[in-house]
VOZA-465482 format. One record per residue (C-alpha): x, y, z; residue in three letters. Coordinates in Angstrom, 1 decimal, always signed. Last residue first. Layout:
REM VOZA-465482
> c1, c2, c3, resn
> X, Y, Z, ALA
...
END
This chain:
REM VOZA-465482
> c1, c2, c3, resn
> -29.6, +0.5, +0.8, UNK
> -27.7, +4.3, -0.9, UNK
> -24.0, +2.7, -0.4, UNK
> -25.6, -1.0, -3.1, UNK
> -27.2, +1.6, -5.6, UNK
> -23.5, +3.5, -5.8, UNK
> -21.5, +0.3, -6.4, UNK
> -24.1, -0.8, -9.1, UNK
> -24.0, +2.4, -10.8, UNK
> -20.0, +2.1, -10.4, UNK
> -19.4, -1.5, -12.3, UNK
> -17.9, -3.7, -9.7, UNK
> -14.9, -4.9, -11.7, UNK
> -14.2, -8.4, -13.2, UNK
> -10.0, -8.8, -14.0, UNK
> -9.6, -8.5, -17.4, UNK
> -9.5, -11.7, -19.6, UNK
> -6.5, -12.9, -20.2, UNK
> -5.5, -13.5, -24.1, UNK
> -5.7, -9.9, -25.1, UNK
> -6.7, -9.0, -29.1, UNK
> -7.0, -5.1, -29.0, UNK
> -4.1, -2.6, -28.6, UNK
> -4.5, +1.3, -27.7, UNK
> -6.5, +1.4, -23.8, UNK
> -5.0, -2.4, -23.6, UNK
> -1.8, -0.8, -23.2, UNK
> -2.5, +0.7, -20.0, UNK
> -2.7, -2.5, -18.2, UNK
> -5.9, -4.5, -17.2, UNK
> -5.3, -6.3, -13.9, UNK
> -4.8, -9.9, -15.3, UNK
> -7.3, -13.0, -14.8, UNK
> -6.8, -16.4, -15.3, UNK
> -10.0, -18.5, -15.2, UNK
> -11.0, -22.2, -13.8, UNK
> -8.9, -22.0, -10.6, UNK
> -11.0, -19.4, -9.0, UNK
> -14.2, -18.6, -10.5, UNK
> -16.5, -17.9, -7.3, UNK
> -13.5, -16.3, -6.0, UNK
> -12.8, -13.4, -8.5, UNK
> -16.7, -12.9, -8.7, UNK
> -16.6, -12.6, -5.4, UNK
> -13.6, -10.3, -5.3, UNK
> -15.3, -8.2, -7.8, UNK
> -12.5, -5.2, -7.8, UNK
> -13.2, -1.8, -7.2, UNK
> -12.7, +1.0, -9.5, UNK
> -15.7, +1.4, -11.5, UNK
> -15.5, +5.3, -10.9, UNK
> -18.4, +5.2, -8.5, UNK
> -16.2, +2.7, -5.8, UNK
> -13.6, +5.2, -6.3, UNK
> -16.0, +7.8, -4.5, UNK
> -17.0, +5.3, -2.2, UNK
> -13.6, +5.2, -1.0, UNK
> -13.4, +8.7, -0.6, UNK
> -16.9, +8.7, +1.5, UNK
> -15.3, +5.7, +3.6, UNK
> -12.3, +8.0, +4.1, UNK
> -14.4, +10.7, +5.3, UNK
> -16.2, +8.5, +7.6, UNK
> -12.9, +7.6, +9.5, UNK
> -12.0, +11.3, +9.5, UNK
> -15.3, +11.7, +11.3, UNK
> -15.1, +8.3, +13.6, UNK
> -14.1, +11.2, +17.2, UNK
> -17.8, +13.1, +16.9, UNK
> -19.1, +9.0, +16.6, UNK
> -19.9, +6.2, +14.3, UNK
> -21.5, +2.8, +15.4, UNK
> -21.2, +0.1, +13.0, UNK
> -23.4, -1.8, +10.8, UNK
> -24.9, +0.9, +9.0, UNK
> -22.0, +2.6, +8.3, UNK
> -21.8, +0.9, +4.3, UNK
> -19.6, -1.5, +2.8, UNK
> -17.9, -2.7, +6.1, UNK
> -14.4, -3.0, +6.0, UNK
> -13.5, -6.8, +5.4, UNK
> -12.7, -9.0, +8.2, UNK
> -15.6, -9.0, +9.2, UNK
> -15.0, -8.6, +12.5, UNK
> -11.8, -7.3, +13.8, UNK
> -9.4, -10.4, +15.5, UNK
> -6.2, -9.2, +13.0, UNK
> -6.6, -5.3, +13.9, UNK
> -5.8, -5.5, +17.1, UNK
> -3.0, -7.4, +17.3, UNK
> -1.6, -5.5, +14.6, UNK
> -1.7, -2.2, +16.2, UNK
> +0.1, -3.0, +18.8, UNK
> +2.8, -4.7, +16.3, UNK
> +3.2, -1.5, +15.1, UNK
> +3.9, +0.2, +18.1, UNK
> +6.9, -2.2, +19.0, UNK
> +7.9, -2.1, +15.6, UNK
> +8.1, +1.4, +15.5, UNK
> +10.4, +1.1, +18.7, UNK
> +12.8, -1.4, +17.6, UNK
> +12.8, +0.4, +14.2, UNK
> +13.9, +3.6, +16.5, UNK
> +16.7, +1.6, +18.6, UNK
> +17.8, -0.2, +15.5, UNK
> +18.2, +3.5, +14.0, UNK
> +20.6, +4.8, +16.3, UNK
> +23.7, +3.5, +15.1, UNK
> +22.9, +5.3, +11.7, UNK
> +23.1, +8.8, +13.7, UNK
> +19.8, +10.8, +13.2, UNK
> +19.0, +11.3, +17.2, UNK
> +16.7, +13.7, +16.3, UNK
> +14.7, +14.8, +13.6, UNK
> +13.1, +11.5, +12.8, UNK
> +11.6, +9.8, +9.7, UNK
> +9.9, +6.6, +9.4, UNK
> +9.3, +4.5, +6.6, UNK
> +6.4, +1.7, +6.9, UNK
> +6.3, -0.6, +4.3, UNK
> +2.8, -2.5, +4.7, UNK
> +1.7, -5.9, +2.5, UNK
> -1.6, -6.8, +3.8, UNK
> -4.1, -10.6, +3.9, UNK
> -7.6, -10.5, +3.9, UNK
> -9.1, -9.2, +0.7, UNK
> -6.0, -10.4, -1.2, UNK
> -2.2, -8.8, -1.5, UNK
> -3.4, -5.7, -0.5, UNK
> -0.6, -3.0, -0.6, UNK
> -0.2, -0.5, +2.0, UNK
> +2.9, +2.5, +2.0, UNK
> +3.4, +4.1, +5.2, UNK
> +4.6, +7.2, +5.9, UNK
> +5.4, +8.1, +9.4, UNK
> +7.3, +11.6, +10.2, UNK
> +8.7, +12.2, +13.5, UNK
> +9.2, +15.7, +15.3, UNK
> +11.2, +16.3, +18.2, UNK
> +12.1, +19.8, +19.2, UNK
> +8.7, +21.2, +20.0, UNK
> +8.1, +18.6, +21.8, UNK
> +6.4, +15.1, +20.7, UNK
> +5.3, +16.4, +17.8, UNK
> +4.0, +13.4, +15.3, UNK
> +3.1, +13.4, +11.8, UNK
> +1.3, +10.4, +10.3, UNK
> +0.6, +10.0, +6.7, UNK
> -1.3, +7.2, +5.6, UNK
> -0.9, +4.7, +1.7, UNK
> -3.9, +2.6, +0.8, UNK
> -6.8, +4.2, -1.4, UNK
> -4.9, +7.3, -2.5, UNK
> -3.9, +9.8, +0.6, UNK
> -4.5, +9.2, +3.9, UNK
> -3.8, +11.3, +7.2, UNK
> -2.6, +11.2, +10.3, UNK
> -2.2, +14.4, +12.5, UNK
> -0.1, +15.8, +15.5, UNK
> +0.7, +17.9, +18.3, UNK
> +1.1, +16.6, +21.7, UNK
> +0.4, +17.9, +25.4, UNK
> +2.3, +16.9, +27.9, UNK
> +2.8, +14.2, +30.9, UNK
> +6.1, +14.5, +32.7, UNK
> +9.7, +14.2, +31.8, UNK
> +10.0, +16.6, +28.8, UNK
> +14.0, +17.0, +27.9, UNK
> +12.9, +15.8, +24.0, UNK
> +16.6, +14.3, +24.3, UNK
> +16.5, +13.0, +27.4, UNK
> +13.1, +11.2, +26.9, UNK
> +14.7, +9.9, +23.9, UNK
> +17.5, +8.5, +25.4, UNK
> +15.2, +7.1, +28.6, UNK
> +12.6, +5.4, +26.0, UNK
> +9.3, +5.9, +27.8, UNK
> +8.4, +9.1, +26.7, UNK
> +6.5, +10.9, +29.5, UNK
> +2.6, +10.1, +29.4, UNK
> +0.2, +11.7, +26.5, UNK
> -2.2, +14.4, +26.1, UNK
> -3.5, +14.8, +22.9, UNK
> -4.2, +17.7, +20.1, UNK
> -5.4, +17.5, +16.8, UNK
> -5.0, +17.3, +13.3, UNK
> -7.3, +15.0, +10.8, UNK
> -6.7, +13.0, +7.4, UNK
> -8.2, +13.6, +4.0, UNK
> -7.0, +11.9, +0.4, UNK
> -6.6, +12.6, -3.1, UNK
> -6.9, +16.4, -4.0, UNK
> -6.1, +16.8, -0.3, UNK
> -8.4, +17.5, +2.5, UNK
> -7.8, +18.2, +6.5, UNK
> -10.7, +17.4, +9.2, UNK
> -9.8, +19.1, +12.5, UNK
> -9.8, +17.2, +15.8, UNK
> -11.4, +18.2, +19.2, UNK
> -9.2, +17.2, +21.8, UNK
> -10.0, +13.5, +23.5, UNK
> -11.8, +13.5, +26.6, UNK
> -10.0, +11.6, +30.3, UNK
> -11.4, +12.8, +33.4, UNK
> -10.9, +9.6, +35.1, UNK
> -7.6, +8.4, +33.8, UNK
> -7.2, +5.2, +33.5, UNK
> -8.2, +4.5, +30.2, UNK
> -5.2, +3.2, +29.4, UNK
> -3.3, +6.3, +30.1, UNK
> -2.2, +7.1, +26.3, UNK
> +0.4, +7.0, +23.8, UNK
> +2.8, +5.2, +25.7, UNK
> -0.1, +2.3, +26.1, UNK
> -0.6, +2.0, +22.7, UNK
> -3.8, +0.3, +22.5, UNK
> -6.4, +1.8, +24.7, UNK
> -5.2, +5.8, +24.9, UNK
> -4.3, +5.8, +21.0, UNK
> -7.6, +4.0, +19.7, UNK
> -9.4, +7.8, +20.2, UNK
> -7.4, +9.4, +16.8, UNK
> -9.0, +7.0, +14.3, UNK
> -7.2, +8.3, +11.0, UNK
> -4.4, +4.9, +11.3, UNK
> -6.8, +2.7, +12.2, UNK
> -9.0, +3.5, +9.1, UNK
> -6.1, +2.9, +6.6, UNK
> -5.5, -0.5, +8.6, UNK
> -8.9, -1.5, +8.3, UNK
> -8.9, -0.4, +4.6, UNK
> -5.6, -3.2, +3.9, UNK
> -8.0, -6.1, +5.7, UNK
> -5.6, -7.8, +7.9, UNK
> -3.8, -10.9, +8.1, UNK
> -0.6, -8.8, +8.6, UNK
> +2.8, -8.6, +6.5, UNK
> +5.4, -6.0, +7.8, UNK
> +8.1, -4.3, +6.1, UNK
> +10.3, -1.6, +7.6, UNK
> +11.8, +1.5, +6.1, UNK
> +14.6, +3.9, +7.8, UNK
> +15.3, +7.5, +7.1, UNK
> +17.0, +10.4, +9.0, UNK
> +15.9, +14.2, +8.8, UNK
> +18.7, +17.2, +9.4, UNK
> +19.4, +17.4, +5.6, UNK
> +16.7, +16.2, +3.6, UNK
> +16.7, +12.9, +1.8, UNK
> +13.1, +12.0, +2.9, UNK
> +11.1, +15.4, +4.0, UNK
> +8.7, +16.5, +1.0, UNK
> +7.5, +12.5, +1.4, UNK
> +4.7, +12.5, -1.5, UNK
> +2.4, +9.8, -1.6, UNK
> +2.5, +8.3, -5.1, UNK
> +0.1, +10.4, -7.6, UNK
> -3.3, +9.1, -8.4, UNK
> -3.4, +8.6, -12.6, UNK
> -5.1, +10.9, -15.1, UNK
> -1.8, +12.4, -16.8, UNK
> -0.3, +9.1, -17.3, UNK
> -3.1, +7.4, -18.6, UNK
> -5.6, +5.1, -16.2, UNK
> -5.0, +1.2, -17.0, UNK
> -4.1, -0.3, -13.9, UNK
> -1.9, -1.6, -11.2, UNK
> +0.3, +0.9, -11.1, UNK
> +3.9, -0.6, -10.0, UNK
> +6.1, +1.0, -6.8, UNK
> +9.6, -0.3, -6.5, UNK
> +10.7, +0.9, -2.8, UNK
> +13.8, +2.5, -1.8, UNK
> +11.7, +6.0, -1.0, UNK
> +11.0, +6.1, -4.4, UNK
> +11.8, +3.5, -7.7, UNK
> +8.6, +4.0, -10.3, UNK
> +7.1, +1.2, -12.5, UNK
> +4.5, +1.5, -14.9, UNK
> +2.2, -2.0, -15.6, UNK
> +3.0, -4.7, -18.3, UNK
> +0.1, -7.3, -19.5, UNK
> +1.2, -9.7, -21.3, UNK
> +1.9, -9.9, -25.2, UNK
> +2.3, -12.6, -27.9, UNK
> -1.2, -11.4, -29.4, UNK
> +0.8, -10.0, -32.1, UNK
> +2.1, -13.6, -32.9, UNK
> +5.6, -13.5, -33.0, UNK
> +7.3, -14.2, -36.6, UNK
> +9.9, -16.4, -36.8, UNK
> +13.7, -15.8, -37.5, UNK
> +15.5, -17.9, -34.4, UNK
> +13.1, -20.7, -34.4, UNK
> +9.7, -21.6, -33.7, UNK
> +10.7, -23.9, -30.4, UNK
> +12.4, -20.8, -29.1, UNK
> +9.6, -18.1, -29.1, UNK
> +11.3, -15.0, -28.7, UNK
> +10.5, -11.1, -28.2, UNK
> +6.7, -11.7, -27.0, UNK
> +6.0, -8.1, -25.5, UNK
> +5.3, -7.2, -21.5, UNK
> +6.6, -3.9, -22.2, UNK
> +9.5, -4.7, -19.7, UNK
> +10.6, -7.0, -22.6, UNK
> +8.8, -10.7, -23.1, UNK
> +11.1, -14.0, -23.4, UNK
> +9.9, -17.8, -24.4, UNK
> +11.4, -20.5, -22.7, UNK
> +8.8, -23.5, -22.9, UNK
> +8.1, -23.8, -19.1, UNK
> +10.3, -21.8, -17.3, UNK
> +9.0, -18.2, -19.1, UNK
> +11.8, -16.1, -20.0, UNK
> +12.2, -12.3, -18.8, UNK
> +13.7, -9.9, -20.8, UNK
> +16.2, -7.2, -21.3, UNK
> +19.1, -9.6, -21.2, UNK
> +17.6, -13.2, -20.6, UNK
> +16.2, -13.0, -17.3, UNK
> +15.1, -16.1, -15.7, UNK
> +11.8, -18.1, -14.6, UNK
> +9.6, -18.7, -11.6, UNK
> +8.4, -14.8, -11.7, UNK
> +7.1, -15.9, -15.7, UNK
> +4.7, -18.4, -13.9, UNK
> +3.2, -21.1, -16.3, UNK
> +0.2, -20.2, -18.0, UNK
> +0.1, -22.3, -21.2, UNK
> +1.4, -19.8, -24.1, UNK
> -0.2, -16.4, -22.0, UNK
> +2.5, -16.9, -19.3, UNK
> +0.9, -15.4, -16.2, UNK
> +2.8, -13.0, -14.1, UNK
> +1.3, -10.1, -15.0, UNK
> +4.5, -7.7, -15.7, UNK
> +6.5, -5.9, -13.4, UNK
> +9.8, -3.8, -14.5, UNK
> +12.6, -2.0, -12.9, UNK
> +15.6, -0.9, -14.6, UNK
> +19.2, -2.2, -14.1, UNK
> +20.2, -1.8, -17.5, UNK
> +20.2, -5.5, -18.4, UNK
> +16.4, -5.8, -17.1, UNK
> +15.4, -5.9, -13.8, UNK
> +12.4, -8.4, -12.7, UNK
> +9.2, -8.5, -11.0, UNK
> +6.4, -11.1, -12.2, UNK
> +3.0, -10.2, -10.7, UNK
> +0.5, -12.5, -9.4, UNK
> -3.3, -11.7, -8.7, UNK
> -5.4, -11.2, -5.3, UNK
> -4.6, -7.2, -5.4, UNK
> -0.9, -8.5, -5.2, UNK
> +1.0, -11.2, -5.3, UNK
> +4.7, -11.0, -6.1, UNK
> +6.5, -13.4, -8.2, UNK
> +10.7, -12.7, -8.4, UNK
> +12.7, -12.5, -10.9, UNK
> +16.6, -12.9, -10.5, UNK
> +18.6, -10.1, -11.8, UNK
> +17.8, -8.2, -8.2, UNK
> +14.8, -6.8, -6.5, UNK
> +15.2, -7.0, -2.8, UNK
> +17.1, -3.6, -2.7, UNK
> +14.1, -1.9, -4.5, UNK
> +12.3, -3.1, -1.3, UNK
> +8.6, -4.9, -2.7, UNK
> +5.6, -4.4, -4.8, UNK
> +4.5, -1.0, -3.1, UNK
> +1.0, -0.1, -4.9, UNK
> +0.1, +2.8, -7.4, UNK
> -3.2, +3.6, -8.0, UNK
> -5.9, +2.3, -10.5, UNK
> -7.0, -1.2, -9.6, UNK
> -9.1, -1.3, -6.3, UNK
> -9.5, -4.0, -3.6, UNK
END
């Protein structure tokens, strides 16, 4: 798990005046709205006695610990201690942990760590999403999954002809090869287009609509950019085109937060989006079953332990991408986070710890890069 990009927390439509805990990257994060209606997510560790701000109430701009009451703003400030009295001084080390926030796509995104402004990984871009002639729909799902071997599923162009069986022949055909692919980069990510032949659409509107009733040749890529979100663009026909975006979050090493939002070119009335989240989800859950029995669990370190061919290259890229991150100090000690479980509270360092000294958690432990970069070369 890495600190440093931004992750999904939850639907901006979930979030109301009540707080709400959300756990993410193996920690807790308080969620709340302050009297304006903004967004905000703080760690959600109280740093009096470490009860659980997301458990307690809003009061005006703030939110107020359940346990003795006091209130920090959106900057994750000390405003009130009650049992001290309406005049007293706060104690400047009165402060938790507060993380930017950002509202897109009808999710509230938080960055979960200390980079500046102008150094941070932007969110996934989705140039299409409010354009006229495109329609919109977002779905949530929550696997017991690795968040990486998702990523990786999603740039691995042969699974599509074993498990999605409208997206392939099963391996039933004889003279079956998959296309040669083409390796894309981004600033932050890489992803692959390519060619595939695939059976008739099985959904009969949709089939009517694209007008193709027999097997044909389709245009398309998947992509990732940043540690967790994909890209998939899909042309059926030259008339139908659908857009996949999906937004990962880890919540530990072996559990995943994923909002997929789908846009479509055809068939855009409201009525018809059941049909097409009825059909995402189908695919989805295809995916899922496959990706819950992989072992380990956790994406391999390195490729010695796997197997890579022509068909694994965008797969590989990501790996060297996630390396990359790995060398920047990026990565999360999960061990270290386990061996001390339940004896130390930990917060995902925030920006403000870059200007203010005196914190009561202790930042998270991080893999520090030289020894991330001596563990890829063994």
């Amino acid at each position: 798990m890495f600190i440093n990009f931004w992750y999904p927390a939850c639907l901006s439509a979930d979030l109301g005046q009540t707080p709400q805990t959300v756990r993410m990257l193996g920690q807790d994060f308080a969620l709340f709205r302050d009297s304006e209606g903004q967004a905000h997510c703080v760690s959600d560790v109280c740093v009096h006695r470490g009860a659980s701000l997301g458990h307690g109430k809003v009061k005006g701009d703030c939110v107020e610990c359940p346990y003795h009451g006091w209130q920090f703003n959106g900057d994750g400030v000390c405003e009130r201690i009650p049992s001290l009295g309406a005049d007293a001084k706060i104690p400047s080390r009165a402060r938790v942990d507060a993380y930017p926030v950002q509202e897109k796509y009808g999710l509230v995104f938080a960055f979960l760590g200390d980079l500046p402004a102008e150094e941070r990984p932007p969110i996934m871009e989705i140039e299409e999403y409010g354009q006229e002639g495109w329609r919109a729909t977002v779905q949530h799902f929550s696997w017991n999954i690795d968040y990486k071997r998702s990523v990786e599923n999603g740039v691995d162009p042969a699974h599509n002809e074993y498990v999605h069986p409208t997206h392939g022949f099963q391996g039933k055909k004889e003279d079956y090869e998959l296309n040669p692919i083409t390796i894309s980069e981004t600033t932050w990510g890489s992803g692959f287009y390519g060619e595939r032949e695939a059976p008739p659409l099985p959904d009969e509107k949709m089939r009517a609509v694209s007008g193709r009733t027999e097997n044909a040749i389709i245009r398309g890529g998947t992509g990732h950019e940043g540690i967790s979100s994909v890209w998939t663009h899909i042309h059926p026909t030259d008339k139908i085109s659908i857009h996949q975006y999906l937004f990962e979050t880890p919540i530990d090493e072996a559990h995943t937060s994923l909002f997929l939002i789908n846009l479509r070119n055809f068939l855009i009335e409201p009525e018809e989006d059941a049909r097409m989240m009825g059909r995402n989800e189908y695919v989805a859950l295809q995916d899922r079953d496959v990706l819950e029995p992989l072992q380990p669990v956790v994406t391999p370190r390195t490729n010695v332990h796997e197997i890579f061919v022509e068909h694994d290259r965008a797969v590989a890229r990501y790996r060297e991408r996630v390396r990359e991150w790995e060398g920047c100090g990026w990565r999360i000690d999960a061990d270290e986070v386990t061996r001390t479980g339940g004896k130390v509270a930990y917060a995902i360092p925030s920006p403000a710890r870059r200007k203010v000294k005196g914190w009561v958690l202790d930042p998270i432990p991080l893999l520090p890069g030289s020894d991330v970069a001596r563990a890829a070369a063994e």
